[in-house]
C-alpha positions as CSV (number, residue, x, y, z in Angstrom):
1,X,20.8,30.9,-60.7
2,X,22.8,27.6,-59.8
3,X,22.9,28.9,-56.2
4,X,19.1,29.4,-56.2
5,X,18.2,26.4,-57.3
6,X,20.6,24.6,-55.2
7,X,18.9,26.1,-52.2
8,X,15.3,25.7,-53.1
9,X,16.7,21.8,-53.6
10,X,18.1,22.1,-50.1
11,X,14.8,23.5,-48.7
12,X,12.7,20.4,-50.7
13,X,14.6,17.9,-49.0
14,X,14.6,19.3,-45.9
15,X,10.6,19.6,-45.7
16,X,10.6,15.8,-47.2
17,X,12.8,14.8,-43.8
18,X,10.5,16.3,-42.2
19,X,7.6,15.0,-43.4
20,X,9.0,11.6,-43.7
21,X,9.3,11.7,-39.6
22,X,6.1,13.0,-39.0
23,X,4.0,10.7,-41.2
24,X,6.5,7.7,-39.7
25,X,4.0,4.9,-37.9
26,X,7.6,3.7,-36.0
27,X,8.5,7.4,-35.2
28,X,5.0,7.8,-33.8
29,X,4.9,4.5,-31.6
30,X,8.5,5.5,-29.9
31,X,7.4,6.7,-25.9
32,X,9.7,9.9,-24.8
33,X,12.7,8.4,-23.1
34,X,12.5,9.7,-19.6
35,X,15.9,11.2,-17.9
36,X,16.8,12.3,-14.4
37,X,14.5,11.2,-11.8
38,X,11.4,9.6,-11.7
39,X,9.3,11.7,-9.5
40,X,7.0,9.4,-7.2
41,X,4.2,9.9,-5.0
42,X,3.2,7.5,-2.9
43,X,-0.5,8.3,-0.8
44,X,0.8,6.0,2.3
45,X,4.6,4.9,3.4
46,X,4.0,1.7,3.0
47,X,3.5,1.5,-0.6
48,X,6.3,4.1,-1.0
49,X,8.8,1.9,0.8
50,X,7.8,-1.0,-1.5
51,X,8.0,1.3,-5.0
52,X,11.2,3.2,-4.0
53,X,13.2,-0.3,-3.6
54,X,11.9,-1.1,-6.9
55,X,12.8,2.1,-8.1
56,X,16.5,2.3,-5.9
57,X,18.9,5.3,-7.1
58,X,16.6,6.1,-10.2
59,X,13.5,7.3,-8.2
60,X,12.3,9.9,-5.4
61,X,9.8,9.0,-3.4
62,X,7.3,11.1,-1.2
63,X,5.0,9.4,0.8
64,X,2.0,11.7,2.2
65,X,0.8,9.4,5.1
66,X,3.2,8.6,7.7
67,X,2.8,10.2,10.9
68,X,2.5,7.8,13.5
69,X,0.1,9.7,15.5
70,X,-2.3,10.3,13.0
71,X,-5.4,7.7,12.2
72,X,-4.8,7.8,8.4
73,X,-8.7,8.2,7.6
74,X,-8.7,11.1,8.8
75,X,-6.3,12.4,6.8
76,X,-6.6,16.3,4.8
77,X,-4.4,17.4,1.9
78,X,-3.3,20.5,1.4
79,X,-1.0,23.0,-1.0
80,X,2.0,20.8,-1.0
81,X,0.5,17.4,-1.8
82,X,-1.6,19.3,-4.5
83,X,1.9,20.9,-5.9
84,X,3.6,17.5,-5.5
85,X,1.1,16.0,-7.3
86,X,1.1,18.2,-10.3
87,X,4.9,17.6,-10.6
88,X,4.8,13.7,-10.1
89,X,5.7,11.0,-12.8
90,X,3.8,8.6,-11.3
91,X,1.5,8.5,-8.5
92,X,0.4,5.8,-6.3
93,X,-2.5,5.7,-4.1
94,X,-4.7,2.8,-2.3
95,X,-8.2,2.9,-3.2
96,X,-11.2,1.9,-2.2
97,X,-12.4,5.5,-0.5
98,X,-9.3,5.1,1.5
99,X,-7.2,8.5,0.7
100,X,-10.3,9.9,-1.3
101,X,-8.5,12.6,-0.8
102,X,-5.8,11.1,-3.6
103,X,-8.5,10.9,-6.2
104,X,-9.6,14.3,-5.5
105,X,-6.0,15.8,-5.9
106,X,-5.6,14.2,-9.5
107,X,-8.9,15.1,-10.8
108,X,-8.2,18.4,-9.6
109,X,-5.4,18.5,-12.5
110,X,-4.8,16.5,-15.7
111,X,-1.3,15.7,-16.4
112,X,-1.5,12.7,-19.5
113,X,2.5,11.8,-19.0
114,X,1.4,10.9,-15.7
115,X,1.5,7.4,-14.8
116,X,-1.3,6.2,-12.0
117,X,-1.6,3.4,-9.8
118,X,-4.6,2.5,-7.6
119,X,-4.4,-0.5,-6.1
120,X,-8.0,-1.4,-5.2
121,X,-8.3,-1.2,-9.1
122,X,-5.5,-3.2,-10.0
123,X,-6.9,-5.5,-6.7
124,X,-10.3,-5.5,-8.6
125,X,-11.9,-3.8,-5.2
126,X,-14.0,-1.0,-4.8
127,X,-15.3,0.9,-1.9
128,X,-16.7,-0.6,0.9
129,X,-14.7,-3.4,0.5
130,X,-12.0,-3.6,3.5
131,X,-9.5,-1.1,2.0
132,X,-6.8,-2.7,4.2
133,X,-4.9,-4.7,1.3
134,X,-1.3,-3.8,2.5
135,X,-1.8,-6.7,5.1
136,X,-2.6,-9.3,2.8
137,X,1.0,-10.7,1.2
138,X,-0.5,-12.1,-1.6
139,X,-1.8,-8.5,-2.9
140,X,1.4,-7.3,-1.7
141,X,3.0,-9.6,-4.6
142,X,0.7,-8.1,-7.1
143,X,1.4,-4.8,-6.2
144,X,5.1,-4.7,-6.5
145,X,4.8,-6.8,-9.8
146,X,2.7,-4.0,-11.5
147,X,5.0,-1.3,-10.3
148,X,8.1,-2.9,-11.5
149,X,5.9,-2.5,-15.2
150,X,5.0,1.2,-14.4
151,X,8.5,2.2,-13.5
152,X,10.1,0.0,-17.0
153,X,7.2,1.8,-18.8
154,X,8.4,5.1,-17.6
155,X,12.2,4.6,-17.9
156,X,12.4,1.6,-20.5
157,X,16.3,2.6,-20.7
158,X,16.7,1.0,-16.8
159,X,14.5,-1.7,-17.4
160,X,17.3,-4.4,-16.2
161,X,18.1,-2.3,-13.3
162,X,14.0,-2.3,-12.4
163,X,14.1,-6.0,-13.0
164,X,17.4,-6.6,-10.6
165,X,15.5,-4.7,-7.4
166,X,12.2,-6.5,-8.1
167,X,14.1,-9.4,-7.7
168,X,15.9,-8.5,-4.3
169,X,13.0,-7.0,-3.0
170,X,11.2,-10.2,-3.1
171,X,13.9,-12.1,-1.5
172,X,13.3,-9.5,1.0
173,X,9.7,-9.6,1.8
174,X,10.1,-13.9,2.3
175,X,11.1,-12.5,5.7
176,X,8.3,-11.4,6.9
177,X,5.8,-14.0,4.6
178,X,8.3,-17.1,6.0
179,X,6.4,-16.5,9.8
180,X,2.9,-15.7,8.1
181,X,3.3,-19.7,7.2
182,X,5.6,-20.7,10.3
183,X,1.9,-19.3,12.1
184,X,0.0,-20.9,10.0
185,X,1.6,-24.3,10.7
186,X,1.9,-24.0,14.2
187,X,-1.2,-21.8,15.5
188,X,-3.5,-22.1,12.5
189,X,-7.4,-22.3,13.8
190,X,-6.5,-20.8,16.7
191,X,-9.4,-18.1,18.1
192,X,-8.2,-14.5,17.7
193,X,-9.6,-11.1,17.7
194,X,-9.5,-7.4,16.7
195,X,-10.8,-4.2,17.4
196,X,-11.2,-3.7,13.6
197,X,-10.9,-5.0,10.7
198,X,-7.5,-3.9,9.4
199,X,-6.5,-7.2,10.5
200,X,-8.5,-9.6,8.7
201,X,-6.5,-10.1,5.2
202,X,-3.6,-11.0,7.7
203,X,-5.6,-13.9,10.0
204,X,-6.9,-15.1,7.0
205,X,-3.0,-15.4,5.5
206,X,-1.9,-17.0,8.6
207,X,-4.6,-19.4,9.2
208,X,-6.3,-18.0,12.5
209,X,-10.0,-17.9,13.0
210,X,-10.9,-14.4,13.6
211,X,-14.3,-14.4,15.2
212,X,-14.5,-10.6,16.6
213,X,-18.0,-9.7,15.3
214,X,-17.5,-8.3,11.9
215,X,-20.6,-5.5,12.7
216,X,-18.0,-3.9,15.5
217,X,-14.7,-4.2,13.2
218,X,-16.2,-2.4,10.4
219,X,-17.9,0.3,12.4
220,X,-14.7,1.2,14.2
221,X,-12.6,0.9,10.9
222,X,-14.8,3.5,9.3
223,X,-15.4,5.6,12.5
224,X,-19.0,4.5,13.6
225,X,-20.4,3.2,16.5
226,X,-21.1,-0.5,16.4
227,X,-24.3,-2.0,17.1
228,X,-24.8,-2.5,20.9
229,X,-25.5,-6.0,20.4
230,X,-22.1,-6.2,18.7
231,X,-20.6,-4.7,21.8
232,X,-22.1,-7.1,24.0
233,X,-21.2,-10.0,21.6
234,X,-17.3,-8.8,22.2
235,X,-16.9,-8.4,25.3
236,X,-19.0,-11.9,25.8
237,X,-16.0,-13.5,23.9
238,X,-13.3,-12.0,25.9
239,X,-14.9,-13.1,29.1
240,X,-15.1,-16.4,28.1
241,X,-12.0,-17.6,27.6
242,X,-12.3,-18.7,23.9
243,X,-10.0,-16.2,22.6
244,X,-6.2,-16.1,22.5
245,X,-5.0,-12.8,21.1
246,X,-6.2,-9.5,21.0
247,X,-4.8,-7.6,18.0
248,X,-5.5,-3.8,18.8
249,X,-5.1,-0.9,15.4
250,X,-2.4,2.1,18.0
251,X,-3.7,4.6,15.2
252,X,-7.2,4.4,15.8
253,X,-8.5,5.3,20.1
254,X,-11.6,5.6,20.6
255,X,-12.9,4.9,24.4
256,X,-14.5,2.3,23.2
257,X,-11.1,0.4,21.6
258,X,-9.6,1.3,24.7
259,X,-12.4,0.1,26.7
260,X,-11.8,-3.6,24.8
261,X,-8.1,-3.4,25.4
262,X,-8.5,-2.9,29.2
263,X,-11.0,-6.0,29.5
264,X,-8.9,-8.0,27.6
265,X,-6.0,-7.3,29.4
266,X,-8.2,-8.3,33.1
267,X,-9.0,-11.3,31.3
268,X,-5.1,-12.0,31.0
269,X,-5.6,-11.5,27.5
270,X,-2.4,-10.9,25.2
271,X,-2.5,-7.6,23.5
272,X,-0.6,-7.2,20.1
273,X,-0.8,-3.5,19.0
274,X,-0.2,-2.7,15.0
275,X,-0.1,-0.1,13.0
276,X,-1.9,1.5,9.7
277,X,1.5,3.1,8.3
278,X,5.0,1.9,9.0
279,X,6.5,2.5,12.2
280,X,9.2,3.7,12.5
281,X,8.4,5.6,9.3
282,X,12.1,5.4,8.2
283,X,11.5,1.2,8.2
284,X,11.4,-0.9,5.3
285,X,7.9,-2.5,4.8
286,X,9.3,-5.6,5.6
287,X,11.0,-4.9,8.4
288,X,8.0,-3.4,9.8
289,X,5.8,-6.4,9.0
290,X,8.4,-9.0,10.3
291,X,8.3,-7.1,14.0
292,X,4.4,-7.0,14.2
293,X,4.3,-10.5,13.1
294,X,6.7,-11.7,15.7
295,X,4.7,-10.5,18.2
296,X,2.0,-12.1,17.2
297,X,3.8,-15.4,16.8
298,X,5.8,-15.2,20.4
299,X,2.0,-14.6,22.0
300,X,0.1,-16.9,19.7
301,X,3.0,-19.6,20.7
302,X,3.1,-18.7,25.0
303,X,-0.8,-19.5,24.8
304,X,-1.0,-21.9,22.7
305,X,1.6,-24.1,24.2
306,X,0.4,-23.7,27.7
C-alpha cells in the first residue's frame, strides 16, 4: 500500500508541475530561443548585403535579384525561391509592387515563426509611389535600424553581437553618404537629368535639380512609353545646353533610353551609368554606392568647374 500511495503522490505532483507551467503568464510570454542559423531571404542584393552585415557569422543570406543583366521588374520566381521561402526565418522584400512577386510567394504559404520585412511599409509607401528607396540614404538608415530589431527579436541571445555590427555598419555606410554631402556642397542646384526615375531620391539627397520630365521617368521606370510631348521636352533640354549630367539606369535599354544616351553624348554630355542591384554582386552596398557616386561627383565637378 505505502508504495501505491507513494506513487499516486509522485503522479499528483507531477501533473501539478505541469500545470503550474502551462497556466504560468511568464512561461507563456518567453519567445522560443532560436539556435543555429538565421535563415534570410533577401528579394534584392542590396538589402541582403545591408541585413547579412547586421547579421555577420550568425545569419545566411540569399538574395533573389542580382543578376546584372537582368532589369529587376521583370523579374519571375520559380520552385527555389518558393522552397526558400517556406524555409526562411525572416524574409525581406522592397515593396511598393516592386518584387510583387515577394508578396505572392508568402501568401502562397503561412509560416507564423516567420519574421517579414517590407520596406515600403515600414517607409509608409505604397504602390505607385517611386519604389526606388534603396537610393535614398536616409531610408537606408531606417532600414538597417529595423533590421537590427528583427534579427535581436529572432535571436535575443546575440542581441550585443546584433548591436556591435549595426554599429560598424554605419561607420561604413558614412563612406558613401560623406560625398552625397561633399556633392551637395560643391554642385548642389546644379541641372541634371535621367532616363528614369530610379534616380530621384539620390538628386534630391545631394542637392541637384533634376528637371528630366517626370511624365518620361516614370513611364520608362515602369515599362511604358512616355508621352510624345515628354520626348520632345527631353531631348529639347539636352540640346540646349542647360543640363550637366546625364544619369542613365544599364539595367533598363529600351531604344528609346539608348536613343537619349546617344544625343546626350553628341551634345558632349557626360553619361553616368548606374545600376538597380549591386554590381559587382559580391560588393558591399557601400562600396557599390561610393563608386557610382564618384562618378557622379568627378563629372558633376569637370563641368562645373569649367
Amino acid at each position: 500500500m505505502n508504495k501505491k500511495l507513494w506513487l499516486l503522490v509522485g503522479i499528483i505532483l507531477i501533473l501539478g508541475y505541469v500545470c503550474l507551467l502551462i497556466l504560468n503568464p511568464a512561461h507563456q510570454n518567453n519567445p522560443p530561443v532560436h539556435t543555429g542559423i538565421i535563415q534570410i531571404v533577401a528579394g534584392e542584393n542590396f538589402w541582403g548585403s545591408l541585413v547579412s552585415q547586421i547579421g555577420g557569422s550568425h545569419v545566411n543570406v540569399m538574395s533573389i535579384v542580382s543578376d546584372p543583366n537582368a532589369d529587376p521588374h521583370e523579374y519571375e520566381s520559380n520552385t527555389s525561391d518558393a522552397r526558400a521561402f517556406a524555409d526562411a526565418n525572416y524574409v525581406i522584400l522592397n515593396g511598393a509592387g516592386y518584387d510583387s512577386w515577394g508578396e505572392k510567394l508568402l501568401s502562397a504559404g503561412s509560416n507564423p515563426s516567420r519574421k517579414v520585412l517590407v520596406v515600403a511599409d515600414l517607409l509608409g509607401k505604397k504602390e505607385g509611389d517611386n519604389p526606388h528607396f534603396w537610393y535614398d540614404p536616409t531610408y537606408i538608415n531606417k532600414v538597417i535600424v529595423q533590421m537590427e530589431q528583427d534579427l535581436i527579436a529572432i535571436d535575443p541571445s546575440n542581441a550585443s553581437y546584433y548591436e556591435d555590427q549595426y554599429n560598424k555598419l554605419q561607420t561604413s555606410l558614412a563612406q558613401y553618404q560623406n560625398i552625397i554631402a561633399t556633392i551637395k556642397q560643391r554642385s548642389g542646384g546644379a541641372k541634371v537629368a535621367a532616363t528614369e526615375d530610379i534616380f530621384t531620391y539620390l538628386a534630391d539627397a545631394a542637392g541637384l535639380d533634376l528637371v528630366s520630365p517626370t511624365a518620361f521617368t516614370q513611364a520608362v521606370a515602369e515599362g511604358n512609353d512616355p508621352p510624345a510631348s515628354s520626348i520632345v521636352e527631353f531631348e529639347n533640354q539636352l540640346k540646349n545646353g542647360s543640363i550637366l549630367i546625364l544619369v542613365y539606369n544599364q539595367q533598363t535599354v529600351t531604344p528609346l533610353t539608348e536613343s537619349i544616351k546617344k544625343l546626350a553624348t553628341d551634345q558632349g554630355i557626360p553619361i553616368i551609368g548606374i545600376t538597380e542591384t549591386i554590381q559587382p554582386p559580391d560588393a558591399s552596398f557601400e562600396d557599390w554606392m561610393s563608386g557610382q557616386l564618384s562618378s557622379l561627383e568627378s563629372a558633376l565637378e569637370s563641368k562645373t568647374l569649367k
